[in-house]
C-alpha positions as a Python dict, from the first residue, in 0.01 Angstrom:
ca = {
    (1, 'X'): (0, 0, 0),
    (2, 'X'): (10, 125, -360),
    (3, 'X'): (203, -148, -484),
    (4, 'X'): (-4, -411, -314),
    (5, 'X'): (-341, -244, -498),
    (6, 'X'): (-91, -219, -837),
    (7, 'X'): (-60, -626, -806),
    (8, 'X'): (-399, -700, -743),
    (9, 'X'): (-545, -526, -1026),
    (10, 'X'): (-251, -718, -1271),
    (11, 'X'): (-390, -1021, -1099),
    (12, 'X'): (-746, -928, -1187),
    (13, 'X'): (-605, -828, -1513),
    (14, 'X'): (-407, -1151, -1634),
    (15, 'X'): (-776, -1363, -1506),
    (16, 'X'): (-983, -1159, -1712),
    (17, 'X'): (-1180, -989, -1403),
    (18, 'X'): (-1272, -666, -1438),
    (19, 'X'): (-1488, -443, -1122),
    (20, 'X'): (-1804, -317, -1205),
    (21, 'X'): (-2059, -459, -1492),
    (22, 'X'): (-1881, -367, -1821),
    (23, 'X'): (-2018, -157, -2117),
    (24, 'X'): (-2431, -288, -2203),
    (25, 'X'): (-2480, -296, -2616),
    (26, 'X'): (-2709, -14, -2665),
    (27, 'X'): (-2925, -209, -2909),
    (28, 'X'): (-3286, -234, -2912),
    (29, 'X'): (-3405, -481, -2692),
    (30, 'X'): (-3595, -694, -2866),
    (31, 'X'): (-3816, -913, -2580),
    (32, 'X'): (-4073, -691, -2529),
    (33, 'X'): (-4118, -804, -2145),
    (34, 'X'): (-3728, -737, -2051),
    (35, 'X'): (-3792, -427, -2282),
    (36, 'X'): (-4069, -281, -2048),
    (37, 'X'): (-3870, -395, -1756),
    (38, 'X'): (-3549, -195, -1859),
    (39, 'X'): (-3750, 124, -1951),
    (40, 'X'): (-3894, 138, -1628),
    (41, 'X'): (-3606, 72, -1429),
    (42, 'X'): (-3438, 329, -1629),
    (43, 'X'): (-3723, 581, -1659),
    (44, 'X'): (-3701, 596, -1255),
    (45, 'X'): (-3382, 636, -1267),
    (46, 'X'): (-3300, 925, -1512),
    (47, 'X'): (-3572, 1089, -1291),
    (48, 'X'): (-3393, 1058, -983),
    (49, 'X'): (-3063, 1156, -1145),
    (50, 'X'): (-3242, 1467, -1306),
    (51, 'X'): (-3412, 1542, -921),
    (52, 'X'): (-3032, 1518, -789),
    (53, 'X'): (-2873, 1734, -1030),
    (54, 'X'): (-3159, 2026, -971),
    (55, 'X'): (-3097, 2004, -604),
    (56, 'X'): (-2673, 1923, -606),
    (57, 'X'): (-2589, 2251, -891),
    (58, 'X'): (-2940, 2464, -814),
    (59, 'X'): (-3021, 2437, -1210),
    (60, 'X'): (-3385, 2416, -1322),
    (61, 'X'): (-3459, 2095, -1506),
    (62, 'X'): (-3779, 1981, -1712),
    (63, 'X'): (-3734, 1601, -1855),
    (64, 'X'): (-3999, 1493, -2012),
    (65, 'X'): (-4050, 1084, -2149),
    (66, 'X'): (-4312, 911, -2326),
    (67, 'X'): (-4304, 537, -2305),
    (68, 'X'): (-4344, 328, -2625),
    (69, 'X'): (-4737, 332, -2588),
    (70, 'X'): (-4753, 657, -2518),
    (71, 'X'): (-4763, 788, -2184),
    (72, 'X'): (-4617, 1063, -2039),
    (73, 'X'): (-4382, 1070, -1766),
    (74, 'X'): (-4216, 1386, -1647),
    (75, 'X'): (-4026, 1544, -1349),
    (76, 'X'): (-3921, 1967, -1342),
    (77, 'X'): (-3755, 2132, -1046),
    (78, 'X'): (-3976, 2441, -1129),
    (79, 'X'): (-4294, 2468, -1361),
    (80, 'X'): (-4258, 2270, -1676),
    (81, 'X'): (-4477, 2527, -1837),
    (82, 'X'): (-4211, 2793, -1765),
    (83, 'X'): (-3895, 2585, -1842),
    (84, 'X'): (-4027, 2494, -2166),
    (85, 'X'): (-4094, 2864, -2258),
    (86, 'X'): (-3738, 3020, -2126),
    (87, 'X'): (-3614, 2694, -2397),
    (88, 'X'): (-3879, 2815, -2655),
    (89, 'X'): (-3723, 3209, -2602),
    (90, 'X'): (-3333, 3081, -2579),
    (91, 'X'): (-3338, 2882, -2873),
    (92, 'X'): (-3525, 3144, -3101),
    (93, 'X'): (-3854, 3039, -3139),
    (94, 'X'): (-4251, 3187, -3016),
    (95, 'X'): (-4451, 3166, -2727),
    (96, 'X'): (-4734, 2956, -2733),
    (97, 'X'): (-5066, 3091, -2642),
    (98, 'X'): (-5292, 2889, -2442),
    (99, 'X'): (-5466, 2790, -2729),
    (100, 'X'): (-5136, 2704, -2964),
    (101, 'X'): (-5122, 2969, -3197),
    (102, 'X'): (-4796, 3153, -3249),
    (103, 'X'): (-4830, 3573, -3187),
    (104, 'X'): (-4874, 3762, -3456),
    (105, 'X'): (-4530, 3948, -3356),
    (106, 'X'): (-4322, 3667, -3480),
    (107, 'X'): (-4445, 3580, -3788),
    (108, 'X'): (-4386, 4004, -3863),
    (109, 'X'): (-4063, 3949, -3789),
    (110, 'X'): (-4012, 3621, -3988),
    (111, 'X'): (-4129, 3775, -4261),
    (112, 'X'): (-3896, 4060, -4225),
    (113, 'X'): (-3566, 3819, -4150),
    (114, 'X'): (-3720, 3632, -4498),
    (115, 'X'): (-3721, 3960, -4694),
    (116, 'X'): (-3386, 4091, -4615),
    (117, 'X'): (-3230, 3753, -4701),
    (118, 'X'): (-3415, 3796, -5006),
    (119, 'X'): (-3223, 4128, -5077),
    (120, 'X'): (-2942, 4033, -4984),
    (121, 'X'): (-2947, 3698, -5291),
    (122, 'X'): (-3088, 3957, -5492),
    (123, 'X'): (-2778, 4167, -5484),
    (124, 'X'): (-2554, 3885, -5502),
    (125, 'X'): (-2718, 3782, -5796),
    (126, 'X'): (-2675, 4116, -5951),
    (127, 'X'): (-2327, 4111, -5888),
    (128, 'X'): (-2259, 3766, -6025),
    (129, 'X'): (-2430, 3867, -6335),
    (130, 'X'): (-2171, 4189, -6385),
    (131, 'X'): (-2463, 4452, -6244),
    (132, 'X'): (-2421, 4715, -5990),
    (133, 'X'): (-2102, 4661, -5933),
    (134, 'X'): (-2067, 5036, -5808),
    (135, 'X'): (-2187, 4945, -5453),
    (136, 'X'): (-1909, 4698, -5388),
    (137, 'X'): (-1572, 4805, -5254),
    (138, 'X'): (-1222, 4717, -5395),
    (139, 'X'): (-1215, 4383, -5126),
    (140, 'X'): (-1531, 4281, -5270),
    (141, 'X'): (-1475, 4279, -5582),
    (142, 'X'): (-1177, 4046, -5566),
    (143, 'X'): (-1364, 3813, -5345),
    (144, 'X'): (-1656, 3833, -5645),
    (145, 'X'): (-1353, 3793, -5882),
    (146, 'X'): (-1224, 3481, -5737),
    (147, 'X'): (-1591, 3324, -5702),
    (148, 'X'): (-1628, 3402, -6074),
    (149, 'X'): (-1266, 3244, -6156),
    (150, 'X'): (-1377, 2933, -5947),
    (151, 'X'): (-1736, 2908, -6141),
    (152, 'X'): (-1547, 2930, -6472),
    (153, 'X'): (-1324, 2660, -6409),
    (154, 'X'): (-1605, 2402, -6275),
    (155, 'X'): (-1719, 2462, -6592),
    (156, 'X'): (-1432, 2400, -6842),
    (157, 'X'): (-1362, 2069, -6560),
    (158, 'X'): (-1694, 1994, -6679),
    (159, 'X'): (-1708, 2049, -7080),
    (160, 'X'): (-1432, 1840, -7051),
    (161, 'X'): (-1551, 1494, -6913),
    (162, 'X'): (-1689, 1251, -7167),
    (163, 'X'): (-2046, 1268, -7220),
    (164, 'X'): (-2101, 931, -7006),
    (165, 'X'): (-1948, 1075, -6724),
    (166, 'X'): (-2129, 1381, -6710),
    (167, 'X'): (-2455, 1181, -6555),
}
């Protein structure tokens, strides 16, 4: 049996027949009719595949699409309301109140991410210039040591290029 299916598909092969429809050119397509015609057919059909998936694997699933003139489209196997805020919490950023604004909670604690940071250059900067050097251990300083090394050499690499070459 094997070897009869091995000699069709060399037959198929050697004609230039393949199964199935081939890759498509993911282009724009530039006939606006056929172009309307495609994003439908397709918008119906990522929907169906996204409905499928939330029923095969039990996962909860917002897609959302806005055809080219502007309308919206969606499908969610729960609320989209709440999908969209457990993605708004997992990837870091604030609720929305119902009226847009962001709580006053997060921008406290931006500002407090913002200042650290902005101790933390501040130090580094100290360090690079040769201050307070008495707060960094032995593994530090060589690490500061080697930075510095590297820094010096860009330089001299650079003093020595031609002037035209500099720009």
């Amino acid at each position: 049996f094997w070897l009869r299916e091995e000699r069709k598909r060399e037959r198929e092969r050697e004609r230039g027949r393949h199964m199935g429809r081939g890759k498509v050119v993911l282009k724009r397509i530039e006939n606006p009719t056929s172009r309307q015609v495609t994003f439908f057919k397709r918008r119906n059909g990522l929907l169906k595949k996204a409905f499928e998936l939330s029923i095969l694997c039990d996962v909860e699933i917002a897609t959302l699409i806005f055809s080219p003139c502007g309308k919206l489209y969606q499908f969610a196997s729960h609320d989209v309301d709440r999908t969209i805020a457990k993605y708004r919490e997992e990837v870091g950023l604030p609720p929305l109140h119902s009226d847009g604004s962001r709580t006053v909670e997060f921008w406290r604690s931006e500002i407090n991410k913002l200042m650290r940071s902005i101790d933390t250059l501040e130090a580094r900067n100290k360090h690079l210039a040769g201050e307070d050097l008495s707060t960094l251990g032995m593994k530090e300083l060589r690490q500061l040591e080697r930075q510095l090394k590297a820094g010096v050499e860009r330089i001299r690499a650079k003093k020595v290029l031609p002037p035209s070459d500099m720009y």
